[in-house]
N, C-alpha and C positions, 0 to 999 in steps of 0.2 A: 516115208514118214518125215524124213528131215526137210523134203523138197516142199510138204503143204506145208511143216512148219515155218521153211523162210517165206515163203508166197505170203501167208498169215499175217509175219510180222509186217513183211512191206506193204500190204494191205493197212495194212491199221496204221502204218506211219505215213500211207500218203491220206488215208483219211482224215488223222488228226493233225494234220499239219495243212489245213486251208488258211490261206493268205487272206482270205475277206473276214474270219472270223472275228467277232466281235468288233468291224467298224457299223456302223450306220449309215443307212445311204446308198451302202454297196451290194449288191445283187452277185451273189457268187457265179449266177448263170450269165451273166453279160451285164453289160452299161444300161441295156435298155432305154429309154427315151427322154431321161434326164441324165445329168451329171450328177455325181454324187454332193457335190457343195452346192448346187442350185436345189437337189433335192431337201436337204438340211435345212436350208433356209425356208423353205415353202414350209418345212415341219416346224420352224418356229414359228412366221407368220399366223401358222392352223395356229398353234398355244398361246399366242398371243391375244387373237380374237378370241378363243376361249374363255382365256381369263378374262376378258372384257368384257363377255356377257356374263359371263360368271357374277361379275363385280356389280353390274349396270341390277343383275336379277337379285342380287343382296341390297341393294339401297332401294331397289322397289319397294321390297319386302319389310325395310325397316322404315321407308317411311310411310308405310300403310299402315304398321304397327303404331305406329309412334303420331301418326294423324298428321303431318310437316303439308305444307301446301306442296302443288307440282312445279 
């Protein structure tokens, strides 16, 4: 009884004690094919272009509303 119960606990403490959790970027299973800063960066460039077209598709929008020459 006492032997599951320490197994149990060291179980559960090496599970909730991962070192990747809660960064971005990082893959607990390995590095994989980027770096985790090159990867961050690519994920802001994506948000960036997002909001661009985001922005680009709102002033379409209002000046077809609003009648504005192109």
């Amino acid at each position: 009884m006492k032997n599951k119960l320490l197994i149990m606990c060291i179980l559960i403490a090496l599970i909730s004690c991962n070192p990747y959790k809660g960064f971005k970027g990082v893959d607990p299973k390995g590095m994989g094919n980027k770096p985790p800063s090159v990867q961050i960066a690519d994920d802001i460039q994506k948000d960036q272009k997002k909001s661009n077209r985001k922005m680009k598709r709102e002033m379409r929008r209002k000046r077809k509303i609003y009648g504005a020459p192109k």
